[in-house]
KENU-864866 format. One record per residue (C-alpha): residue number from 1; z, y, x; residue in three letters. Coordinates in nm, 4 decimals, always signed. Each point is the difference from the previous one (the first is absolute). Example, Ala and Ser with C-alpha at 12.3 -4.5 7.8 and 13.67 -1.06 7.14 Angstrom:
BEGIN
   resi         up      north       east   resn
      1    +0.7800    -0.4500    +1.2300    ala
      2    -0.0660    +0.3440    +0.1370    ser
end
This chain:
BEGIN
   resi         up      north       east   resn
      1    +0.6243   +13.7502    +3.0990    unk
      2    +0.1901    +0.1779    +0.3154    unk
      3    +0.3142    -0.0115    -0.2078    unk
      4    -0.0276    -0.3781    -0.0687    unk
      5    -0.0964    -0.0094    +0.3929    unk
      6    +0.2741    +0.1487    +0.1205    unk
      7    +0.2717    -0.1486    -0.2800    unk
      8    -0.1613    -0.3452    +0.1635    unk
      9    +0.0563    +0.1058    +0.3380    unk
     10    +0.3891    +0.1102    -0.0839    unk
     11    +0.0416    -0.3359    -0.1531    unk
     12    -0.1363    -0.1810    +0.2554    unk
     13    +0.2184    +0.1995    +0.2589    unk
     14    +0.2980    -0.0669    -0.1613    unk
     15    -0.0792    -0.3908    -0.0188    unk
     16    -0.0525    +0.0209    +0.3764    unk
     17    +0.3138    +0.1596    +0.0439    unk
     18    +0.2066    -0.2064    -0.1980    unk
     19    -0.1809    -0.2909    +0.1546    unk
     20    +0.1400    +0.1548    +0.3576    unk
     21    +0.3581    +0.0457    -0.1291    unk
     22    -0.0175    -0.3957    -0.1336    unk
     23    -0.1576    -0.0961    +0.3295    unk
     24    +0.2695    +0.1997    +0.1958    unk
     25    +0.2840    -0.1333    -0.2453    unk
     26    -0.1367    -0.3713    +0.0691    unk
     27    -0.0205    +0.0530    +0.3662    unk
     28    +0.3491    +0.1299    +0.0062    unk
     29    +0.1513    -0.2481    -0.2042    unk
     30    -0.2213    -0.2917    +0.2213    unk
     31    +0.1851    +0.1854    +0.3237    unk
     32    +0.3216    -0.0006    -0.1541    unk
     33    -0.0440    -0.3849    -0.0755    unk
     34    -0.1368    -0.0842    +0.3265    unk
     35    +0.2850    +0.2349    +0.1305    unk
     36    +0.2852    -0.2538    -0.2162    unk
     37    -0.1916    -0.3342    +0.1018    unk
     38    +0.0113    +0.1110    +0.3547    unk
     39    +0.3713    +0.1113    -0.0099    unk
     40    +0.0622    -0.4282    -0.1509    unk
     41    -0.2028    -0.1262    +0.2511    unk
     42    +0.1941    +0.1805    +0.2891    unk
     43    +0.3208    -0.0892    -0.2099    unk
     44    -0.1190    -0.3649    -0.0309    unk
     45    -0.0982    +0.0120    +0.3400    unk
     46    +0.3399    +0.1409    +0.0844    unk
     47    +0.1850    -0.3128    -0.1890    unk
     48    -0.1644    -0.2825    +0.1521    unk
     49    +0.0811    +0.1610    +0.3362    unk
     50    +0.2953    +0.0427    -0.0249    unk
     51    +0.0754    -0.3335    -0.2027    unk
     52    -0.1619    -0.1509    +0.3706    unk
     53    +0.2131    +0.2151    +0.1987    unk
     54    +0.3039    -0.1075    -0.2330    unk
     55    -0.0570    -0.4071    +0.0220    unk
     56    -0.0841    +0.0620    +0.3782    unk
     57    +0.3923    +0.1586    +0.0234    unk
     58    +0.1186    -0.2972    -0.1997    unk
     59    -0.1553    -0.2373    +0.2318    unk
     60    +0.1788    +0.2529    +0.2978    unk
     61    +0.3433    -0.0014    -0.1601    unk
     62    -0.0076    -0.3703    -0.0932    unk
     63    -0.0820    -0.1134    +0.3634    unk
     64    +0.2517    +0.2877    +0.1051    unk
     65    +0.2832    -0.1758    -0.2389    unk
     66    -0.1344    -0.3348    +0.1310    unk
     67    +0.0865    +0.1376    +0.3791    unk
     68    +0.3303    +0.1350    -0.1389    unk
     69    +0.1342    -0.2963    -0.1440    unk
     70    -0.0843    -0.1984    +0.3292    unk
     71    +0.1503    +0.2563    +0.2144    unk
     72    +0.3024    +0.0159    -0.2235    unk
     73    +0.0259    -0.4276    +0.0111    unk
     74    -0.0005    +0.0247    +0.3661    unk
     75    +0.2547    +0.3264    +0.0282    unk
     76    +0.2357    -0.2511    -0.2095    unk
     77    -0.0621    -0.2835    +0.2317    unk
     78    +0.0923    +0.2075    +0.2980    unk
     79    +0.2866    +0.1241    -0.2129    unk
     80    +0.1193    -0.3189    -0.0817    unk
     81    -0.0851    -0.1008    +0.4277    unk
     82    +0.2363    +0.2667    +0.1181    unk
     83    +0.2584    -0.1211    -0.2466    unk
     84    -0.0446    -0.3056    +0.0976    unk
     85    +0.0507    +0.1008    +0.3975    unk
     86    +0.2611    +0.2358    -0.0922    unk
     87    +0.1928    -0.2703    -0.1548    unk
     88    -0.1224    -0.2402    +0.2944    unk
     89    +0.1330    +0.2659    +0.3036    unk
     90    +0.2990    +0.0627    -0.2443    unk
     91    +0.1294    -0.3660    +0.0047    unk
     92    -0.1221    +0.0017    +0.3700    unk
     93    +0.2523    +0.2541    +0.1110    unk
     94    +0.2527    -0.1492    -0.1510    unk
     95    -0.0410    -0.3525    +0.0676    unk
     96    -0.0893    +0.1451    +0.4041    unk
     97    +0.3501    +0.2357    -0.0318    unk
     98    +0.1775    -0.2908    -0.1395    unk
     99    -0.0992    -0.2064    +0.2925    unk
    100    +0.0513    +0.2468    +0.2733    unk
    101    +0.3272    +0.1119    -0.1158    unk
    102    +0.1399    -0.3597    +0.0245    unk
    103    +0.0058    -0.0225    +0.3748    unk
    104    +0.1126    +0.3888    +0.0305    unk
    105    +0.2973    -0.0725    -0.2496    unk
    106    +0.1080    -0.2946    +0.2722    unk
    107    -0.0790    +0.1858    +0.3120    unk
    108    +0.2209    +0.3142    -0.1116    unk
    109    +0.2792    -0.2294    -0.0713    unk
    110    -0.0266    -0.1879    +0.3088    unk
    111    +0.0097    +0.3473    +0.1319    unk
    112    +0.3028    +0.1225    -0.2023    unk
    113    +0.1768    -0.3208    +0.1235    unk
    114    -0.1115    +0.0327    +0.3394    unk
    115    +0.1689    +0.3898    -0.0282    unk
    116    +0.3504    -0.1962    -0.0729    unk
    117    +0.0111    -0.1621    +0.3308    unk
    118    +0.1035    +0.1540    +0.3637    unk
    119    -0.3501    +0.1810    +0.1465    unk
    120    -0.0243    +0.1461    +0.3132    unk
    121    -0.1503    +0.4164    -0.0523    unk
    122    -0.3297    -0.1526    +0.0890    unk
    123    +0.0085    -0.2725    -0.2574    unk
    124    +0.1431    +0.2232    -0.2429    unk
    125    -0.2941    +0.2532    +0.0552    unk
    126    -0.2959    -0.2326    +0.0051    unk
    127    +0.1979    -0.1230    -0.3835    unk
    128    -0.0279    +0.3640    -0.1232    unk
    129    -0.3815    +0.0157    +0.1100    unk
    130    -0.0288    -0.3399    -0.1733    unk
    131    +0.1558    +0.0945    -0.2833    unk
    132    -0.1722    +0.3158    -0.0686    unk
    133    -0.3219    -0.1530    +0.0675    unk
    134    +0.0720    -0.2398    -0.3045    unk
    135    +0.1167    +0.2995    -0.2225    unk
    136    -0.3072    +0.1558    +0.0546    unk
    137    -0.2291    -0.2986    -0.0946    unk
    138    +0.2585    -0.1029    -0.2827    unk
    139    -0.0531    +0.3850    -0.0892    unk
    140    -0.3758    -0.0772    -0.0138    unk
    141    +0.0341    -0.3304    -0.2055    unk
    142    +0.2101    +0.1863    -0.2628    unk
    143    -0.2331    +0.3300    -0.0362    unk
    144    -0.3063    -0.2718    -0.0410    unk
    145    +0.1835    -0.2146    -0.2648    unk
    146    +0.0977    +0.3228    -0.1942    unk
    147    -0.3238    +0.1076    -0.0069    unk
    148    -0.1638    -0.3470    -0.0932    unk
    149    +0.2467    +0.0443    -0.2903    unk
    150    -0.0524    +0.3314    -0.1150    unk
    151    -0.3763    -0.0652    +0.0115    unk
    152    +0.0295    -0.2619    -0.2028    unk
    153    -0.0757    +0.0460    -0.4343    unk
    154    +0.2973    -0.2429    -0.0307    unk
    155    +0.2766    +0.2489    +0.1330    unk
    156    +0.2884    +0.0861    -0.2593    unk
    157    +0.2067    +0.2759    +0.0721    unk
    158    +0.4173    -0.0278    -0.1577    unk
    159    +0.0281    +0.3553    -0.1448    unk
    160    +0.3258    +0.1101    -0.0716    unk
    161    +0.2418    +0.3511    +0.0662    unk
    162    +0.0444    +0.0225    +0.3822    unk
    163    +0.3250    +0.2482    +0.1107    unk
    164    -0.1975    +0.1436    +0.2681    unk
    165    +0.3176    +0.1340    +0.1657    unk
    166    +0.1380    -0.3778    +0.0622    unk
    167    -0.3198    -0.1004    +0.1338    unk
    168    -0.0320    +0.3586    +0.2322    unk
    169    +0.3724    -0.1029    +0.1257    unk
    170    -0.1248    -0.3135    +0.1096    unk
    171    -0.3144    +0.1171    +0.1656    unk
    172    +0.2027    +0.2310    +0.2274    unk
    173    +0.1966    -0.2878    +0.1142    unk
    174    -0.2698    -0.1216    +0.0641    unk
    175    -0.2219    +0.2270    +0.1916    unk
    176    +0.2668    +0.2652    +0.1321    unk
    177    +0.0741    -0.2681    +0.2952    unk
    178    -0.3582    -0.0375    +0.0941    unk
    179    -0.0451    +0.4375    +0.0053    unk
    180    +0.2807    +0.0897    +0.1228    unk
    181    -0.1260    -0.3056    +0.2825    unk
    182    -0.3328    +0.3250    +0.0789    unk
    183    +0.2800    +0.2405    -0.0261    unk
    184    -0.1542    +0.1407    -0.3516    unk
    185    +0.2648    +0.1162    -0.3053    unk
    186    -0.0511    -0.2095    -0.3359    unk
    187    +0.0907    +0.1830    -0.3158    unk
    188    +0.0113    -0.2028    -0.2951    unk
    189    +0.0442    +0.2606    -0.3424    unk
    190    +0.2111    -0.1523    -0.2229    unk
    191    -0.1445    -0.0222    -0.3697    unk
    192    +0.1428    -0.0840    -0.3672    unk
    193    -0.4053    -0.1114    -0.1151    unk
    194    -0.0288    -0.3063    -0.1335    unk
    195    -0.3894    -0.1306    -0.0235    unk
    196    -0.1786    -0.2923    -0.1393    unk
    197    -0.1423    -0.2113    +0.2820    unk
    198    -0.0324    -0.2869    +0.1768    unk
    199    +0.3343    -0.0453    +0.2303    unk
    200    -0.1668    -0.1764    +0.1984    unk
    201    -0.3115    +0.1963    +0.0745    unk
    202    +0.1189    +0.3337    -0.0328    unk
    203    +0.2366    -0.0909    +0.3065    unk
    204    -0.3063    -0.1108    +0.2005    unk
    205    -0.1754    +0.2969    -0.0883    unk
    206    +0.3086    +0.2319    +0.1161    unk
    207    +0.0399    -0.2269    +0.3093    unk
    208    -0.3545    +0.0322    +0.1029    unk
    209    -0.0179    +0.3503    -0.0229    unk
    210    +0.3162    +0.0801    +0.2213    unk
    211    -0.0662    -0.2760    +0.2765    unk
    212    -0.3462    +0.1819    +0.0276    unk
    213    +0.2000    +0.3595    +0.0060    unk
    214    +0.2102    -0.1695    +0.2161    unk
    215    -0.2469    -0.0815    +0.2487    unk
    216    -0.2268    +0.2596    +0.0216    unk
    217    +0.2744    +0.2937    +0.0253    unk
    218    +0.1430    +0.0185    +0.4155    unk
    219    +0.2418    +0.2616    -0.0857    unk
    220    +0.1223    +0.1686    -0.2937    unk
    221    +0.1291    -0.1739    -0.3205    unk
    222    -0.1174    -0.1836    -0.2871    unk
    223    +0.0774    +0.0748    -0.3739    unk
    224    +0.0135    -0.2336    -0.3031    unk
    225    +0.0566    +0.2124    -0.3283    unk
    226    -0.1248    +0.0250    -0.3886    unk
    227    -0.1786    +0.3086    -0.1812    unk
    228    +0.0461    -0.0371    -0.4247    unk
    229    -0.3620    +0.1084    -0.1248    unk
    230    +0.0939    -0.0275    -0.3637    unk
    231    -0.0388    -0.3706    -0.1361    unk
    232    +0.0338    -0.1380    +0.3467    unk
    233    +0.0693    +0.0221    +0.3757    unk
    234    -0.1542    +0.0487    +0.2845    unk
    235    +0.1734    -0.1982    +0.3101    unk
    236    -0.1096    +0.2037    +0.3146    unk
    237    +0.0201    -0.1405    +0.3892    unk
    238    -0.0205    +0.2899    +0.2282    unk
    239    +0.0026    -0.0303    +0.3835    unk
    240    -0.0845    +0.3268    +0.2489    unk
    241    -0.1929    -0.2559    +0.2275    unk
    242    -0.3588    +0.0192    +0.1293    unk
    243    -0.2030    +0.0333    -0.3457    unk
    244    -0.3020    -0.0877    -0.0437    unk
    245    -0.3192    +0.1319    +0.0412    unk
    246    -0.2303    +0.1006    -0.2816    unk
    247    -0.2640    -0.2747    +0.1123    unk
    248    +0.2319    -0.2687    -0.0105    unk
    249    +0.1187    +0.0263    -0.3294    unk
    250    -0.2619    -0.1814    -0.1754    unk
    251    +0.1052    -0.2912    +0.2130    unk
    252    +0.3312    +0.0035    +0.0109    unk
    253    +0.0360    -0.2647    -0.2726    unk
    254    -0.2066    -0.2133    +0.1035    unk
    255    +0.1118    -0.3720    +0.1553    unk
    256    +0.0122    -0.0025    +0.3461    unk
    257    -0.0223    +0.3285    +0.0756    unk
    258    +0.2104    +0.2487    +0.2155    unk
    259    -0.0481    +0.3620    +0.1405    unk
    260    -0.1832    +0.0167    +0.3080    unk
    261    +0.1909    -0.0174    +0.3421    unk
    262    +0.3544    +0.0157    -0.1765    unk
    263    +0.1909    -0.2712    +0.2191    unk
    264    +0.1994    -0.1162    -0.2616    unk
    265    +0.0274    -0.4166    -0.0728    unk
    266    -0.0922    -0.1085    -0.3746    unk
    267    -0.3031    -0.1607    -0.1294    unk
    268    -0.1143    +0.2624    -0.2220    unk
    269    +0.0766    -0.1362    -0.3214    unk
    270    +0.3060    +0.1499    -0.1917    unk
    271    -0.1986    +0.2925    -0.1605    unk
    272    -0.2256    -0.2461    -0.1331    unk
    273    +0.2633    -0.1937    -0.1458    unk
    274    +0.1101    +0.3208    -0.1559    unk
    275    -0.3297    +0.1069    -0.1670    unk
    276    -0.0411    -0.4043    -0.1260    unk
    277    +0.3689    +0.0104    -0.1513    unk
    278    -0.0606    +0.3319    -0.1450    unk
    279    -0.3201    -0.0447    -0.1226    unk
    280    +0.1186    -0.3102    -0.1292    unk
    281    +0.2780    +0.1793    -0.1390    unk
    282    -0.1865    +0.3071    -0.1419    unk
    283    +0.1783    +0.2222    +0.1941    unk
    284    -0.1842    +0.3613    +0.1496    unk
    285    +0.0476    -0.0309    +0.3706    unk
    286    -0.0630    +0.3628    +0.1826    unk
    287    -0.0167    +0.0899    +0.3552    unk
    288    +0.0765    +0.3495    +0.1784    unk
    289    -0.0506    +0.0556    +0.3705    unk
    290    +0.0249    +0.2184    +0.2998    unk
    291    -0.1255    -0.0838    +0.3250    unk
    292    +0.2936    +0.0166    +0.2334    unk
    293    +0.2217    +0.1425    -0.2427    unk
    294    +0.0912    -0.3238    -0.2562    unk
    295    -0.1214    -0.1659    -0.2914    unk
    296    +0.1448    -0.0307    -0.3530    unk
    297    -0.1149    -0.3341    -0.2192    unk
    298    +0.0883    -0.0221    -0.3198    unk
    299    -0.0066    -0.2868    -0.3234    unk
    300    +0.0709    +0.1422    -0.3868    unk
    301    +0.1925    -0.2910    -0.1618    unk
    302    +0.0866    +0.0451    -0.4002    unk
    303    +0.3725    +0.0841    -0.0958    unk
    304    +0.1850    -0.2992    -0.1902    unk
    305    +0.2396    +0.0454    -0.3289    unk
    306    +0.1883    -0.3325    +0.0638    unk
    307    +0.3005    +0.0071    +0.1946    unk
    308    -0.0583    -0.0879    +0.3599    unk
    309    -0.0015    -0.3076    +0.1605    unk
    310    +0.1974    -0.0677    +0.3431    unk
    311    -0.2368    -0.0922    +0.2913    unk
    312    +0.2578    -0.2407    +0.1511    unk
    313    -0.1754    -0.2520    -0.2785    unk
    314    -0.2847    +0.0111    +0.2551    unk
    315    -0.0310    -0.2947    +0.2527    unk
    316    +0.1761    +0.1251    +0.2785    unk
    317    +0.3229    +0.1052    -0.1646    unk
    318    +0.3158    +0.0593    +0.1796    unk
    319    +0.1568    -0.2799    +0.1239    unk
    320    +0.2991    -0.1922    -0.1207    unk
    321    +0.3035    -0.0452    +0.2607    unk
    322    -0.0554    -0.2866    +0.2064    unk
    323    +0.0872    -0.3680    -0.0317    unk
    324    -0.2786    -0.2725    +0.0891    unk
    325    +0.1701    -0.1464    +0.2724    unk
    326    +0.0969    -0.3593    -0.0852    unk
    327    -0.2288    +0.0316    -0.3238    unk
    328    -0.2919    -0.2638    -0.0256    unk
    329    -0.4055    +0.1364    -0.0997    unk
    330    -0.2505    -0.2420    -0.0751    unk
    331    -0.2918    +0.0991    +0.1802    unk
    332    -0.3271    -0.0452    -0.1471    unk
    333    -0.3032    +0.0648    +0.1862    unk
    334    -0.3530    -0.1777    +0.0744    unk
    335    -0.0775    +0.1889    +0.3201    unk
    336    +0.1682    -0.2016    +0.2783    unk
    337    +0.0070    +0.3008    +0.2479    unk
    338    +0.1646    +0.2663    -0.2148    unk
    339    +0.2399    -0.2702    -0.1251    unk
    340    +0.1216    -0.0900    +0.3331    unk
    341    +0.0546    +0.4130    +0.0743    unk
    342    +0.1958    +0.0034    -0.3082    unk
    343    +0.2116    -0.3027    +0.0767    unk
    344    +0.1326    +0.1387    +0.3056    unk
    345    +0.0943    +0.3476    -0.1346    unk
    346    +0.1564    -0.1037    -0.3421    unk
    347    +0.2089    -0.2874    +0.2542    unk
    348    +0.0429    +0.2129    +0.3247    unk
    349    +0.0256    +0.3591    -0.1540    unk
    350    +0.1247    -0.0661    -0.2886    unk
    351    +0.2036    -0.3139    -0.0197    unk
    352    -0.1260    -0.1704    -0.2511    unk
    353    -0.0537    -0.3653    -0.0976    unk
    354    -0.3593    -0.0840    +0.0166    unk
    355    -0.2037    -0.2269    -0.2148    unk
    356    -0.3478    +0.1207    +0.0510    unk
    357    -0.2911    -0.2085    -0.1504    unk
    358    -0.4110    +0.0231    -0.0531    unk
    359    -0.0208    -0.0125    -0.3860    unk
    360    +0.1998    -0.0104    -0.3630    unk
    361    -0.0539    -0.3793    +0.0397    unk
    362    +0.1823    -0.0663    +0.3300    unk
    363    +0.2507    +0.2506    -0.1295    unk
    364    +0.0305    -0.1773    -0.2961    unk
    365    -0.0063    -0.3672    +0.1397    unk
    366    +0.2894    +0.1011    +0.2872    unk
    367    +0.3572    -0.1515    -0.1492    unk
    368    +0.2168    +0.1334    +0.2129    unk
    369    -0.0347    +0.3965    +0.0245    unk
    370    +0.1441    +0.1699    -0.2755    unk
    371    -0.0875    +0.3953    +0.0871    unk
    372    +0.2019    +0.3291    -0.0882    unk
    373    -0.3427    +0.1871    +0.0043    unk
    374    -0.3183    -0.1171    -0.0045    unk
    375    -0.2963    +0.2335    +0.1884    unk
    376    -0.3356    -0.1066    -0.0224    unk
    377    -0.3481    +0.0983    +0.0375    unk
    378    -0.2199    +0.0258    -0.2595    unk
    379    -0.3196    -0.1013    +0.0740    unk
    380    +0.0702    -0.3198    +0.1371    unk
    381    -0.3759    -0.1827    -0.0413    unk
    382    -0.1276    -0.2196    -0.2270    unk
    383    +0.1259    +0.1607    -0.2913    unk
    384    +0.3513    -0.0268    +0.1120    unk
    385    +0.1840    +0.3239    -0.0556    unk
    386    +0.3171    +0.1176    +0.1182    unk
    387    +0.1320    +0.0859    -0.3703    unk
    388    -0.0954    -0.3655    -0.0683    unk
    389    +0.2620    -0.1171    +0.2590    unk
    390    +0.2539    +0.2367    -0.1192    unk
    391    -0.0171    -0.0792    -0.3870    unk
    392    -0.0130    -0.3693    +0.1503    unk
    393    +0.3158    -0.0140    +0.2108    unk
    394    +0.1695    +0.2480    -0.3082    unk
    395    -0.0546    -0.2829    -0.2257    unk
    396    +0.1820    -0.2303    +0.2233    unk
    397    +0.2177    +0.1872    +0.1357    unk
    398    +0.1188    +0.2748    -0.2762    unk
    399    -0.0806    +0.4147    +0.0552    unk
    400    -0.0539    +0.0147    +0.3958    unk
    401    -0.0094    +0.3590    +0.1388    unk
    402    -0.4357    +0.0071    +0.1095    unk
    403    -0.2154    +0.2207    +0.1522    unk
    404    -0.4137    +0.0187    +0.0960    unk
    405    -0.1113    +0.0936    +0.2833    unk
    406    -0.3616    +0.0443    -0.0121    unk
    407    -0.3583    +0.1569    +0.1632    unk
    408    -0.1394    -0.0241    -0.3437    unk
    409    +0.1484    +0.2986    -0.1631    unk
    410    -0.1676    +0.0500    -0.2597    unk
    411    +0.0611    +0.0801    -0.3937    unk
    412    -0.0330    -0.3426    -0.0721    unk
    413    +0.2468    -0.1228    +0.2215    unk
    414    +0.2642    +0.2676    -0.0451    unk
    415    -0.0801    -0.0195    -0.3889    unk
    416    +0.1015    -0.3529    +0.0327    unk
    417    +0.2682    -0.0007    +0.2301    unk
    418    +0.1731    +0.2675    -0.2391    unk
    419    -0.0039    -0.2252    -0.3016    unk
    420    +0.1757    -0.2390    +0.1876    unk
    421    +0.2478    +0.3151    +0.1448    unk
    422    -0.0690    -0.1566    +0.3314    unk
    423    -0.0330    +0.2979    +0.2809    unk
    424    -0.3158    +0.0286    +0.1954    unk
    425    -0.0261    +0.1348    +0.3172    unk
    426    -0.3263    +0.1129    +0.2107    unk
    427    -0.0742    -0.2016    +0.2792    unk
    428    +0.0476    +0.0601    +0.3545    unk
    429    +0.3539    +0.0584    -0.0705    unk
    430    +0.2498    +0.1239    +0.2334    unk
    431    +0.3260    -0.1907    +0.1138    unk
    432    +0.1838    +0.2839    -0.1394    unk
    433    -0.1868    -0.0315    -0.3106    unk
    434    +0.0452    -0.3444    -0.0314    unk
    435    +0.3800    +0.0373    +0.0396    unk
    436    +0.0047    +0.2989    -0.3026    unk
    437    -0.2353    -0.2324    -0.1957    unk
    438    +0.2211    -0.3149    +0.0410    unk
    439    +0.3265    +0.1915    -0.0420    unk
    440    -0.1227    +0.1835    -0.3420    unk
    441    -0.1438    -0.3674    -0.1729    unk
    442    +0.3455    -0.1638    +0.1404    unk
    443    +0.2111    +0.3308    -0.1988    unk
    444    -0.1369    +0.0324    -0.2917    unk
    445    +0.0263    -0.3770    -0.0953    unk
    446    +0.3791    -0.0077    +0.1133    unk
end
């Protein structure tokens, strides 16, 4: 009876613990479910909070696209506004140069004229104060018209090979009078480079940069030269003047602007013309300075493989020997004040036969004058054009020697004027000009 007793109680212990190691093994696996449904629910949790925080960063970044498209409509308004004035300020300057330079053409040849007759020293000094009061706004008038045209998107450069040792002869006849006028030595190197540019432009750029050398250098000299750096050139204006300063260098290209206190006449606008044409050009323009000891500027132009092209192509050419007296023009030219001016130096300076007239159709209508050269304006209003006169008057009269002389240089007009091989010539022109310019339309047709 004890032995069934206690084989009852070791059963009955061993239920209870296998009952406790199925209890335990429930509650764990319970815990570890519990444990994985938590673990979703925070995941789940997790997903819809961030799906909220994801549309709410949608909504952000569509409104933010929204406010980018409307600020990128009105940038290209205010793009297409500053175009707009650009273009506005562009035809501005030249329509305001074009105007201005009409009555400064006639009052410098009322003034050349006026230098031909007998003046008393008085007279004849109040004429040079006169006339170099006109250079310097016709000086102005030019600079603002060159850089209304190189501003402008329109502006077509002629590239072709440029000898630059023709065109650095030409420049020292040109400037050695006016340094050796400060008492300052101008050495021009001589060079056998040939580069691709823009005649026309590159001898801007070179005049610029001595007539600033020039002027800001009271003793000393002044040197024009090349340096070969491989595929191209560097053409280098060094002067031993005043320098400048480290805090005006930023400026120094800027319109208008001078260094401080330097005493020296200009209107601050050459080395601006210089970084426009370059620029323009894609030419590197560098600058080296000491204060009081010089400054050295320099342009890198690209070498050219053609064979070189002679500068006396260029406008200004040297003149053929003289013979206009006795010859007749036929003056054409709507603005009745610069017309007079030209009648009496072509008649009184130059003894010529006159025929002047307002337009191609007077020109055209007048029977009796029958003209050895024709010289005309070209913008002559109302759609009237100098070339229009001149293919005119050639039609009735055969191949007459022509020329333009215009304000509206541009690459239009010379474009133009070249496809006609008609000459055009900047306006205000000088009488001495005038005379080479006549004399070199009258030769080459003979």
């Amino acid at each position: 009876m004890a032995t069934t007793v206690l084989r009852d109680e070791d059963d009955a212990a061993r239920r209870q613990e296998k009952l406790e190691r199925i209890n335990e093994a429930l509650l764990d696996r319970l815990a570890r479910i519990e444990s994985r449904r938590g673990s979703a629910w925070a995941v789940f949790q997790a997903a819809a909070a961030l799906e909220k925080e994801v549309a709410a960063r949608n909504r952000d970044l569509e409104k933010a696209l929204q406010n980018l498209g409307e600020r990128n409509q009105e940038l290209a308004l205010a793009r297409a506004a500053a175009e707009q004035a650009n273009r506005s300020k562009t035809r501005f300057l030249r329509a305001a140069s074009h105007d201005l330079i009409q009555p400064i053409a006639a009052a410098k040849l009322y003034l050349e004229t006026l230098g031909d007759t007998p003046l008393s020293p008085q007279q004849q000094d109040l004429l040079a104060r006169l006339g170099s009061a006109f250079a310097s706004v016709e000086e102005l008038m030019q600079s603002v018209m060159e850089m209304a045209r190189l501003d402008s998107s329109r502006v077509r450069f002629n590239l072709q090979p440029v000898a630059l040792d023709e065109m650095f002869g030409r420049l020292a006849d040109e400037f050695g009078p006016i340094a050796a006028a400060k008492g300052l030595r101008l050495k021009v190197a001589t060079s056998s480079a040939t580069v691709e540019s823009d005649m026309v432009y590159l001898r801007r750029i070179a005049q610029n940069l001595l007539s600033n050398a020039i002027k800001y250098t009271p003793a000393g000299k002044v040197l024009l030269g090349v340096r070969h750096d491989g595929d191209r050139i560097w053409m280098e204006v060094h002067d031993t003047g005043v320098g400048i300063a480290e805090a005006d260098r930023s400026r120094i290209f800027d319109e208008f602007q001078r260094l401080p206190n330097d005493g020296v006449a200009g209107m601050g606008l050459g080395l601006s013309i210089v970084r426009r044409a370059c620029g323009r050009l894609g030419y590197p323009i560098e600058m080296r300075s000491q204060p009081g000891r010089g400054t050295m500027f320099r342009v890198g132009l690209p070498l050219a493989d053609e064979p070189k092209i002679s500068e006396t192509t260029s406008a200004d050419a040297a003149p053929a020997p003289e013979g206009l007296a006795g010859l007749t023009v036929m003056l054409i030219e709507d603005d009745a004040g610069l017309r007079h001016a030209y009648e009496h130096l072509l008649a009184d300076s130059f003894r010529m036969r006159v025929a002047s007239f307002g337009s191609s159709a007077d020109a055209l209508a007048d029977p009796t004058a029958v003209p050895d050269v024709i010289m005309a304006d070209y913008n002559l209003g109302y759609g009237d054009t100098g070339l229009l006169a001149i293919a005119g008057l050639r039609n009735k009269f055969g191949v007459v020697p022509g020329l333009i002389i215009t304000a509206q240089l541009d690459d239009a007009t010379v474009e133009a004027c070249a496809d006609l091989g008609i000459p055009v010539h900047p306006k205000p022109i000088s009488a001495t000009q005038l005379r080479a310019a006549l004399e070199n339309a009258v030769h080459e047709q003979r």
